[in-house]
Backbone bond lengths (Angstrom), bond angles and torsions (degrees), N, CA, C in turn:
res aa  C-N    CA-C-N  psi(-1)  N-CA   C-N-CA  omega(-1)  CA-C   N-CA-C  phi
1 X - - - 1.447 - - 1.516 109.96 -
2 X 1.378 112.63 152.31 1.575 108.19 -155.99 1.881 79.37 -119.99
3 X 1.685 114.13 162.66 1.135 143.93 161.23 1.900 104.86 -63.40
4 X 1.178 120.69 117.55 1.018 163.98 117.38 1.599 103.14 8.13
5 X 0.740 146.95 125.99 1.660 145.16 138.34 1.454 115.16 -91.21
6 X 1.418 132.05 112.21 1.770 104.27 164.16 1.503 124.97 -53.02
7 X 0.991 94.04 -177.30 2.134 92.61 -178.80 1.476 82.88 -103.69
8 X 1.154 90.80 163.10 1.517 106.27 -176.94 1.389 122.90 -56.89
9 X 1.277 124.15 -40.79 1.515 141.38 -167.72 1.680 88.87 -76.86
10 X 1.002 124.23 -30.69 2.048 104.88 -175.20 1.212 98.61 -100.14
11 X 1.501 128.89 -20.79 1.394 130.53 154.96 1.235 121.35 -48.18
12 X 1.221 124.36 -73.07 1.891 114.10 159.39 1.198 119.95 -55.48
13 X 0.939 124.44 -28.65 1.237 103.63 173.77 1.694 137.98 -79.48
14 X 1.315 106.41 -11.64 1.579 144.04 156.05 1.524 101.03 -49.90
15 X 1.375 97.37 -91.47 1.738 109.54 148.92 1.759 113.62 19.99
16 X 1.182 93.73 -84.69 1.033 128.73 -136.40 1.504 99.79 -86.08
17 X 1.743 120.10 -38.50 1.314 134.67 166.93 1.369 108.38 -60.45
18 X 1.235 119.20 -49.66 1.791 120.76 -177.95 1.586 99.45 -74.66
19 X 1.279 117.56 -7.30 2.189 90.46 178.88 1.607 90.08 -85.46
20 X 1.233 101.94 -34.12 1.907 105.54 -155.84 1.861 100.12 -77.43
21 X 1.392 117.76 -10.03 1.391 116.75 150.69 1.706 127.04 -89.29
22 X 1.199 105.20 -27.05 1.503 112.03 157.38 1.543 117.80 -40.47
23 X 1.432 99.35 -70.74 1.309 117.57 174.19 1.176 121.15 -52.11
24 X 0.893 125.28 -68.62 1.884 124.18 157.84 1.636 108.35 -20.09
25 X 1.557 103.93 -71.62 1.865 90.51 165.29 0.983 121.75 -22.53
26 X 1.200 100.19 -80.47 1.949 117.59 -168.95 1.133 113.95 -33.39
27 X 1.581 124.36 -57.58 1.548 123.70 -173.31 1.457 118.23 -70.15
28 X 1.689 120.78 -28.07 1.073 115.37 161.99 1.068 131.85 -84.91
29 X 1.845 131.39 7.09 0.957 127.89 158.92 1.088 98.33 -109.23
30 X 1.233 152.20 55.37 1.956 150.53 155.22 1.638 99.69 -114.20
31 X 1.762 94.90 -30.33 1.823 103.33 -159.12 2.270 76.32 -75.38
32 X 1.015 112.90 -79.84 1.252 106.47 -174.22 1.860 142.86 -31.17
33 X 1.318 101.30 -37.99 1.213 133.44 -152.41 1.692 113.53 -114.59
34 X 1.724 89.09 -17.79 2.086 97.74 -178.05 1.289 111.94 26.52
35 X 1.451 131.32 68.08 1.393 129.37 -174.55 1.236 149.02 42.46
36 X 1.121 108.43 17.89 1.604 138.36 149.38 1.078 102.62 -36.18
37 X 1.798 159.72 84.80 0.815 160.90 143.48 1.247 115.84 -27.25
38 X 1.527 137.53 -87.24 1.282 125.87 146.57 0.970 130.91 23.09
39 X 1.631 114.32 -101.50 1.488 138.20 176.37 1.813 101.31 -35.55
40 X 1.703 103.11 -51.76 1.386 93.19 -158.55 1.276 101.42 -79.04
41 X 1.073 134.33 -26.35 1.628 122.17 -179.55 1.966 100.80 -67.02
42 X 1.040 99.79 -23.98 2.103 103.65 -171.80 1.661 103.93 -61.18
43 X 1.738 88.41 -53.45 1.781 98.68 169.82 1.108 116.24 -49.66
44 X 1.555 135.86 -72.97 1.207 151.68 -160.63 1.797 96.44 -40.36
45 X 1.285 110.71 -68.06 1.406 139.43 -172.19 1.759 103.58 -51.92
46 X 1.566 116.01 -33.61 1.492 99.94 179.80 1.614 92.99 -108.44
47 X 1.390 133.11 -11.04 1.428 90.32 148.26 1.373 168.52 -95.02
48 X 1.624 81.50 -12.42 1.970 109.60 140.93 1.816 105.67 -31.61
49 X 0.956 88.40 -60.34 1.816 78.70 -161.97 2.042 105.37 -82.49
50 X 1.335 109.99 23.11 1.213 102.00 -176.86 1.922 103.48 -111.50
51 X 1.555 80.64 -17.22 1.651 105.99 -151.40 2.135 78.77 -78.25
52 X 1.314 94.59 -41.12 2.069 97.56 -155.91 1.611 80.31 -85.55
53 X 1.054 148.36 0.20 1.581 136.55 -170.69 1.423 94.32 -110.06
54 X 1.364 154.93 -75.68 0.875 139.79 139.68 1.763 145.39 8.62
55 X 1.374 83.61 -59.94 1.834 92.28 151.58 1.092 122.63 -56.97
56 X 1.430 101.19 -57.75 1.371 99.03 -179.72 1.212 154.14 -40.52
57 X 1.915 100.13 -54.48 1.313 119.63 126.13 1.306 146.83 -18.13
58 X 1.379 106.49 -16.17 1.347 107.43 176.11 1.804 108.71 80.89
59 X 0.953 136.43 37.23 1.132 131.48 -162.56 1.738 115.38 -132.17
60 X 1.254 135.95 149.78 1.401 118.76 -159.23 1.356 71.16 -97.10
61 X 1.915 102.49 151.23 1.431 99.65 -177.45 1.912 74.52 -163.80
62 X 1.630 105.63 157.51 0.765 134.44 168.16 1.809 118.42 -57.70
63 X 1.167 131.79 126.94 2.029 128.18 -166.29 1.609 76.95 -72.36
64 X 1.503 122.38 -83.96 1.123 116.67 -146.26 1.581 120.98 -48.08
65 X 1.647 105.05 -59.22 1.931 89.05 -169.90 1.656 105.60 -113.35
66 X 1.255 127.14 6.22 1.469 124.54 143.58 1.842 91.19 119.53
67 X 1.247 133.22 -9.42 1.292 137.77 179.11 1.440 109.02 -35.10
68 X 1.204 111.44 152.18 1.892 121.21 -177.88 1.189 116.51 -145.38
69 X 1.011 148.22 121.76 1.656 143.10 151.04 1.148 121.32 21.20
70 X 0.952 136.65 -44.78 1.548 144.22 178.30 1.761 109.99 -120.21
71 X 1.332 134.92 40.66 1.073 151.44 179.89 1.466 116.06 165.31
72 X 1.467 97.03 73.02 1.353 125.10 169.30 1.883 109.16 -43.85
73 X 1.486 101.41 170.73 1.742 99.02 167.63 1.915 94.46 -91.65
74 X 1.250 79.51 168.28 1.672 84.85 -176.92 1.541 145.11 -76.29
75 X 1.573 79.81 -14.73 1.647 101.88 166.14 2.023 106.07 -100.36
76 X 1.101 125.81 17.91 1.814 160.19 -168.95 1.380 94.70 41.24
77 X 1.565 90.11 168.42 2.052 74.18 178.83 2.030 70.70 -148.70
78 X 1.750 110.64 -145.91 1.152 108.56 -165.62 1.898 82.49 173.95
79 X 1.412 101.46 126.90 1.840 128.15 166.53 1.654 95.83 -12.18
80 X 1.492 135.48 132.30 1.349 131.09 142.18 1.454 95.24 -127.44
81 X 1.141 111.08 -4.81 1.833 93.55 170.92 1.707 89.41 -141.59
82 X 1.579 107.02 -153.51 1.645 102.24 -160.28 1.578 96.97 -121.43
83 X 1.928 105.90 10.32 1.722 101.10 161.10 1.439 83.59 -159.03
84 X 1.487 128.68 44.21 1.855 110.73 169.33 1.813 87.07 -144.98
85 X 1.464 101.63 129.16 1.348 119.01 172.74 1.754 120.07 -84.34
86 X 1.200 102.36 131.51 1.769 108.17 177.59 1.674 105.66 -38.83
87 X 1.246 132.05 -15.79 1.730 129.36 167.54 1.259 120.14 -85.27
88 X 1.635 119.40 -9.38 1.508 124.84 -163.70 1.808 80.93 -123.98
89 X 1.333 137.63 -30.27 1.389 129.67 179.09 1.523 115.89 -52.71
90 X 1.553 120.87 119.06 1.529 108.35 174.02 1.906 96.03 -73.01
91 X 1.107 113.79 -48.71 1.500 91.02 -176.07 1.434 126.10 -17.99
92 X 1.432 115.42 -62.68 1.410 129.11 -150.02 1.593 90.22 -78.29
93 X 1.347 133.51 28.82 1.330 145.44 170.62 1.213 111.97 -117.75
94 X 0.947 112.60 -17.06 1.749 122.87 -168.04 1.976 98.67 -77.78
């Protein structure tokens, strides 16, 4: 069996889902962290690994900062999509 290419159009648009979760990071760790470089790369780095531990687990968990059902974010948030938490939503900023 041979490797797959996407077509281009689910390719950008993939793309395009991971900057607009990047970004979501970013602003909620600048809003927290006020340019603490450090800190914010420390954050970034343990919730990557909270986000892939969680998965792993089998557990519905938030892509961006690794949140689950029974370990809310700390300011709480609540499902607006079926893997992005009301703390990682820019909407719920608006």
């Amino acid at each position: 069996m041979g490797h797959r290419t996407p077509e281009p159009a689910l390719e950008a648009a993939l793309v395009a889902f991971q900057e607009g979760d990047e970004a979501r990071l970013q602003a909620r760790l600048d809003g927290e962290y006020e340019g603490d470089l450090p800190a914010m790369l420390a954050a970034a780095w343990s919730l990557g690994a909270k986000v892939v531990a969680n998965m792993a687990a089998g557990r519905h968990v938030c892509r961006v900062c690794g949140c689950w059902q029974l370990a809310a974010c700390d300011d709480g948030c609540w499902w607006v999509e079926d893997d992005l938490c009301s703390s990682c939503d820019p909407a719920e900023d608006a």
